[in-house]
Structure formats: C-alpha cells, structure tokens
C-alpha positions in Angstrom: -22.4 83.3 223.8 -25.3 82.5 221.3 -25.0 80.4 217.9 -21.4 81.1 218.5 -21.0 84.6 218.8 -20.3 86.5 221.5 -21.8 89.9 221.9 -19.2 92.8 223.2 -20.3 96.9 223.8 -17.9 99.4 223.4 -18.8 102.4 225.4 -17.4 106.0 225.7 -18.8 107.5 228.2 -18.6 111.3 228.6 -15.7 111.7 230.8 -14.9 114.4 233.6 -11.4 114.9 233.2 -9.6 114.2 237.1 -13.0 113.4 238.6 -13.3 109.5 238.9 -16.2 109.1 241.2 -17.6 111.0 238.4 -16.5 108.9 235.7 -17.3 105.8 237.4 -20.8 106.5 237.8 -21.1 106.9 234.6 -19.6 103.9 233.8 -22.3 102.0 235.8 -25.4 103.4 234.2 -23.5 102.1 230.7 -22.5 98.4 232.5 -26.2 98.4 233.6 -27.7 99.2 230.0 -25.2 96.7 228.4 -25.9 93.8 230.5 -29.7 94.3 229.8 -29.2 94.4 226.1 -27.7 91.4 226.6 -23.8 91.7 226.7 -21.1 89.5 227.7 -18.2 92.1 227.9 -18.0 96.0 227.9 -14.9 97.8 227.1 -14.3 101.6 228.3 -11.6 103.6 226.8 -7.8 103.9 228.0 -7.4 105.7 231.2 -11.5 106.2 231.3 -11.9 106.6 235.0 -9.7 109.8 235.1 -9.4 111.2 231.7 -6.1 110.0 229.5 -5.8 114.3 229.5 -4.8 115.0 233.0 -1.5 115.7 232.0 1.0 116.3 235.1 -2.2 115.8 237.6 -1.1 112.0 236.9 1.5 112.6 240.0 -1.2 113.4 241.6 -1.9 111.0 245.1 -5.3 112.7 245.7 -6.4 111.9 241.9 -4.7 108.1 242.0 -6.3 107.5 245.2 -9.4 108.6 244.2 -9.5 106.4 240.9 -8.4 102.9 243.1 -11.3 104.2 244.9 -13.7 104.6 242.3 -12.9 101.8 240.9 -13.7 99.8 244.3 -17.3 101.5 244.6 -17.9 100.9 240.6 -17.1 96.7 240.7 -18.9 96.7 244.6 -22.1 99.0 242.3 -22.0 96.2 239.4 -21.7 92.7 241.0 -25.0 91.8 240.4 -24.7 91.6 236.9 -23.4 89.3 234.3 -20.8 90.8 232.6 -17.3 91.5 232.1 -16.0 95.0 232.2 -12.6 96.4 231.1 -12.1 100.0 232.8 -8.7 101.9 232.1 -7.2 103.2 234.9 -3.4 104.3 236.5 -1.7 101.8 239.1 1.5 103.7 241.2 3.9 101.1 241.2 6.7 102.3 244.2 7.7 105.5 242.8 6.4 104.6 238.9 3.3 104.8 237.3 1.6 102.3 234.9 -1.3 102.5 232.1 -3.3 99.7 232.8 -6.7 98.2 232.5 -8.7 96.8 235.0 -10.7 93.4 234.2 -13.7 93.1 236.7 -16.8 90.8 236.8 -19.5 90.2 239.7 -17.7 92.5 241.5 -14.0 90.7 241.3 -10.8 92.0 239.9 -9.7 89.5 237.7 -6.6 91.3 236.7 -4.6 94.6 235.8 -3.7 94.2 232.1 -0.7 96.6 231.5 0.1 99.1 228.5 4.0 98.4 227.1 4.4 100.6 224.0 4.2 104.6 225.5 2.9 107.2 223.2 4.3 110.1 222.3 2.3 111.4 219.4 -0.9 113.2 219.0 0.0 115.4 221.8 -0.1 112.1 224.9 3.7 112.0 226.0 3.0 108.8 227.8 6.6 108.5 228.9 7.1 112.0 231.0 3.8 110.3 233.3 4.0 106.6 233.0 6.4 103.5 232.7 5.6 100.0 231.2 4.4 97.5 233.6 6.3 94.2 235.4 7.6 91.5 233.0 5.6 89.3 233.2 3.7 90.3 236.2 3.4 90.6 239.4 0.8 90.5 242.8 -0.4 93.2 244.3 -3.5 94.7 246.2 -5.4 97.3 244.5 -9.2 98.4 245.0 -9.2 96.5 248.1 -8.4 93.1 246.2 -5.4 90.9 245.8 -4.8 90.6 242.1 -1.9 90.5 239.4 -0.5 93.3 237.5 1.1 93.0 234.2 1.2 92.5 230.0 -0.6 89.8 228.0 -2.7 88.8 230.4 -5.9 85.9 229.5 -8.8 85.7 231.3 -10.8 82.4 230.5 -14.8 82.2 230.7 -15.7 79.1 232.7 -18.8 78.3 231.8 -18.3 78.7 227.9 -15.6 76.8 225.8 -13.1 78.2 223.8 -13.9 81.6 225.1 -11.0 83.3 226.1 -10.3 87.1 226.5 -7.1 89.4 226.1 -7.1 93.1 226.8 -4.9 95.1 224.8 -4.3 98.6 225.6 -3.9 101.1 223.2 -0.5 101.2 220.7 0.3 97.8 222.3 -2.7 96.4 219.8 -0.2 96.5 216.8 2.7 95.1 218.8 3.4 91.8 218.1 4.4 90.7 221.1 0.9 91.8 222.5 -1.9 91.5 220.4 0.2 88.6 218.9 1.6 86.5 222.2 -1.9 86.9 223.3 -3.5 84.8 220.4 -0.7 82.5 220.3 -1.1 81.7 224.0 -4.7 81.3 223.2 -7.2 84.5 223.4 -10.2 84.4 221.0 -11.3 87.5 222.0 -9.4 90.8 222.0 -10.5 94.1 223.7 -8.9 97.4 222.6 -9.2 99.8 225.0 -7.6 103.0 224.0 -8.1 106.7 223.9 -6.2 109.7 222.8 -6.9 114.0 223.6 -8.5 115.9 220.8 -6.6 118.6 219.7 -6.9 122.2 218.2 -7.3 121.3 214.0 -7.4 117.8 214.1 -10.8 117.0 212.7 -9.6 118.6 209.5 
C-alpha cells in the first residue's frame, strides 16, 4: 500500500479446459508480471485452474487430483514473491464437491474461501456438480498444507493497517450475507473471483 491505495491485478489467463498443470503455469508467468508491476494481490477467475466448463469431468478423481496438485507446484513456483494470489479451484469434501477459492502468499495457503449461492443460469448448473461449503468452516489438508475451508473468510495483512481482504466467489458477491457479513466483520478489500462458459449467441 502507497498514499493509501492498494494496487490489485485482475488476470484471465487463457485457460485449458481439464488441464491444471496447464493452467497453473500460466498462472505463474501472470503472478510473476504482477508482482513486478508492483501488485499487492492478483485475482484469477472462478474455478481458473481447471476450467468452470468441465461439465461432468468435475467427478473426475484424476482431474481433482491433478488441480490439488497444481495448485501445490504453483504456490511452491511463486513463494518468492510478494503477493497475494486468489486461484479458484474444486475441494472434494467426502463424497461432495465445493467451488472454492484458494488464498496463497509466499508459498502458504492461507485459506479456502467457499462459493454458497450455486448457479444455474447461463448454461453453469452448479448444483448437478457442486454443493456449498461447511458453515462456518472447517480444517482440512489440501495441497499438502493444513488450512481451513469455508464462507466469509478474512485474511488480515500484517504489516499494513486496516488492510484486510475478503474473497467472494462469484453470485455470492450480491448476497448479503457474503459480500455483506464480510464488510461488517471488517474486510476493506473484496476480491470477486468469478467466471461463467460462453455460449452459442451470447455476444449478441
């Protein structure tokens, strides 16, 4: 933070649909060029390190394990630099599945900030693949690291005051209980991660 502003990239990176390693390569050249130009925080799409189309490939273990995988090498590829990522990615739960966000810096997960409000329009159908995460959260290991999985969840910077950050996944951003509870309990910045497939007539 400079003069009281913080600076944030938003990046889109050209994804290979069911192909993390791919994606999270990707991902790293963009972390890289963000932290140069002087970022504190980048913030991928929804579901970025697999593709938000891959459809019933979602129940997939060899595509889940690959993302958790991807996301390992892509924090372990970026913990030299000073910057806060937010990478969407899918977390199995048991036998569930859950939209969620992953909030890495120096190489540490920080957190797993959950999607609550499913889609069904524009073509996603959220529910048939995924279910809202733990109320209000819950431990687990994922990437290799113990974390916390859940909604509404605030990561504070240390070393500036009065910075705090909220991610809020894609329809959940105009819930109040998301995008709302997080500002009450205190976020002064929010990132939106969210993506949805292009479909056939929808520029027009």
């Amino acid at each position: 933070m400079q003069d009281g502003f913080y600076r944030v990239a938003a990046a889109s990176p050209k994804v290979t649909v069911a192909d993390p390693h791919a994606n999270a390569r990707a991902m790293a050249q963009l972390i890289r060029r963000a932290a140069g130009e002087g970022a504190g925080a980048i913030c991928f799409p929804e579901l970025s390190l697999t593709g938000a189309t891959c459809g019933d490939l979602f129940r997939s273990r060899t595509l889940l394990q690959g993302a958790e995988a991807a996301l390992a090498q892509l924090m372990a590829d970026t913990a030299d630099l000073d910057i806060l990522c937010v990478v969407g990615v899918p977390v199995p739960r048991g036998g569930s599945l859950t939209d969620a966000v992953a909030v890495f810096h120096r190489g540490e997960l920080l957190g797993l900030s959950t999607k609550t409000c499913l889609s069904s329009a524009s073509g996603l159908s959220q529910g048939r693949h995924f279910t809202p995460g733990p109320q209000p959260y819950e431990a687990l290991t994922f990437a290799g690291q113990e974390t916390v999985l859940g909604p509404r969840l605030l990561f504070e910077c240390e070393n500036v005051e009065g910075l705090t950050l909220g991610a809020v996944p894609g329809e959940d951003l105009w819930a109040s209980s998301s995008a709302g509870g997080l500002t009450a309990a205190g976020a002064t910045v929010l990132l939106h991660p969210t993506a949805a497939p292009e479909l056939a007539g929808r520029a027009a």
